[in-house]
C-alpha positions in Angstrom: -40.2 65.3 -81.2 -43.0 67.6 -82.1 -44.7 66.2 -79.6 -42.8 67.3 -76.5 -42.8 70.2 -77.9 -46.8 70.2 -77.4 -46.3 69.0 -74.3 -43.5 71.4 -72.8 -46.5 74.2 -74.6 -49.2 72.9 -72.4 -46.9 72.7 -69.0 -46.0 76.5 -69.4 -49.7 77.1 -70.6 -50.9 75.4 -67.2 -48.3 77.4 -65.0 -49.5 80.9 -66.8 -53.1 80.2 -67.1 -54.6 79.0 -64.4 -54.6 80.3 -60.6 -53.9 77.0 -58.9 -51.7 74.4 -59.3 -54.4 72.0 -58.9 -56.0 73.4 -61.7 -56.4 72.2 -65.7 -58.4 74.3 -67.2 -57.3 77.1 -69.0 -57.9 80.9 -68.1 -57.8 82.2 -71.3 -58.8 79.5 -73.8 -60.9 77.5 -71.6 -59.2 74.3 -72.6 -58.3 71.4 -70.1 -54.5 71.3 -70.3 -54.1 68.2 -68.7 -56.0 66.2 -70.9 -53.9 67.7 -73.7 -50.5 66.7 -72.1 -52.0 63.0 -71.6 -52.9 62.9 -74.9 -49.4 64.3 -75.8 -47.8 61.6 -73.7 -49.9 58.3 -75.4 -48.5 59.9 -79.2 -45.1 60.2 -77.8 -45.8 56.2 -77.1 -47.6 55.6 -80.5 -44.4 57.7 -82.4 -42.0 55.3 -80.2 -43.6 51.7 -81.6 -43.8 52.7 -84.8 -40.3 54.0 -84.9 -39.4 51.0 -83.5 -41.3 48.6 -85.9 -40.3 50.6 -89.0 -36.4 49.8 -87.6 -37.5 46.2 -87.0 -39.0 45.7 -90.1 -37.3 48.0 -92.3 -36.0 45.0 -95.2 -39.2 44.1 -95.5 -40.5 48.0 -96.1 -37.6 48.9 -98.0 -36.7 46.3 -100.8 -33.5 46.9 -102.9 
Protein backbone atom coordinates (compact mmCIF):
# COMPACT_ATOMS: atom_id res chain seq x y z
CA UNK A 1 0.00 0.00 0.00
CA UNK A 2 2.86 2.30 0.72
CA UNK A 3 3.73 1.92 -2.52
CA UNK A 4 0.89 3.61 -4.36
CA UNK A 5 1.30 5.93 -2.18
CA UNK A 6 4.94 6.61 -3.81
CA UNK A 7 3.51 6.34 -6.81
CA UNK A 8 0.31 8.74 -6.52
CA UNK A 9 3.73 11.16 -4.94
CA UNK A 10 5.53 10.93 -8.11
CA UNK A 11 2.25 11.48 -10.54
CA UNK A 12 1.50 14.85 -8.69
CA UNK A 13 5.34 15.52 -8.54
CA UNK A 14 5.50 15.05 -12.48
CA UNK A 15 2.28 17.32 -13.07
CA UNK A 16 3.90 20.25 -10.64
CA UNK A 17 7.45 19.92 -11.69
CA UNK A 18 7.98 19.75 -14.94
CA UNK A 19 6.72 22.18 -17.95
CA UNK A 20 5.63 19.51 -20.34
CA UNK A 21 3.63 16.61 -20.14
CA UNK A 22 6.16 14.77 -22.12
CA UNK A 23 8.57 15.47 -19.60
CA UNK A 24 10.22 13.13 -16.62
CA UNK A 25 12.57 14.95 -15.08
CA UNK A 26 12.02 16.91 -12.25
CA UNK A 27 12.31 20.78 -12.00
CA UNK A 28 13.21 21.12 -8.70
CA UNK A 29 15.03 17.92 -7.64
CA UNK A 30 16.34 16.91 -10.92
CA UNK A 31 15.11 13.33 -10.52
CA UNK A 32 13.44 11.32 -13.48
CA UNK A 33 9.88 10.63 -12.15
CA UNK A 34 9.01 8.23 -14.44
CA UNK A 35 11.58 5.82 -13.70
CA UNK A 36 10.53 6.18 -10.10
CA UNK A 37 6.76 5.31 -10.82
CA UNK A 38 8.07 2.14 -12.97
CA UNK A 39 10.00 1.19 -10.23
CA UNK A 40 6.91 1.81 -7.99
CA UNK A 41 4.80 -0.31 -10.26
CA UNK A 42 7.35 -3.67 -10.40
CA UNK A 43 7.27 -3.47 -6.07
CA UNK A 44 3.61 -3.17 -6.22
CA UNK A 45 4.05 -6.64 -8.32
CA UNK A 46 6.92 -8.09 -6.04
CA UNK A 47 4.46 -7.06 -2.68
CA UNK A 48 1.46 -8.92 -4.70
CA UNK A 49 3.49 -12.53 -5.07
CA UNK A 50 4.69 -12.58 -1.92
CA UNK A 51 1.42 -11.81 -0.42
CA UNK A 52 0.13 -14.26 -2.39
CA UNK A 53 2.71 -17.01 -1.57
CA UNK A 54 2.76 -16.23 2.19
CA UNK A 55 -1.30 -16.97 1.84
CA UNK A 56 -0.44 -20.09 -0.25
CA UNK A 57 1.95 -21.35 1.96
CA UNK A 58 1.07 -20.01 5.18
CA UNK A 59 0.80 -23.89 7.19
CA UNK A 60 3.89 -24.45 6.22
CA UNK A 61 5.33 -20.79 7.62
CA UNK A 62 3.16 -20.88 10.47
CA UNK A 63 3.23 -24.33 12.42
CA UNK A 64 0.93 -24.72 15.49
Amino acid sequence: MIFCFGIFNSKVSLQYETNNPGDCVSQISGRNLCQDIEQGKILIIIDIVLIVLSMLFRKKIVRD
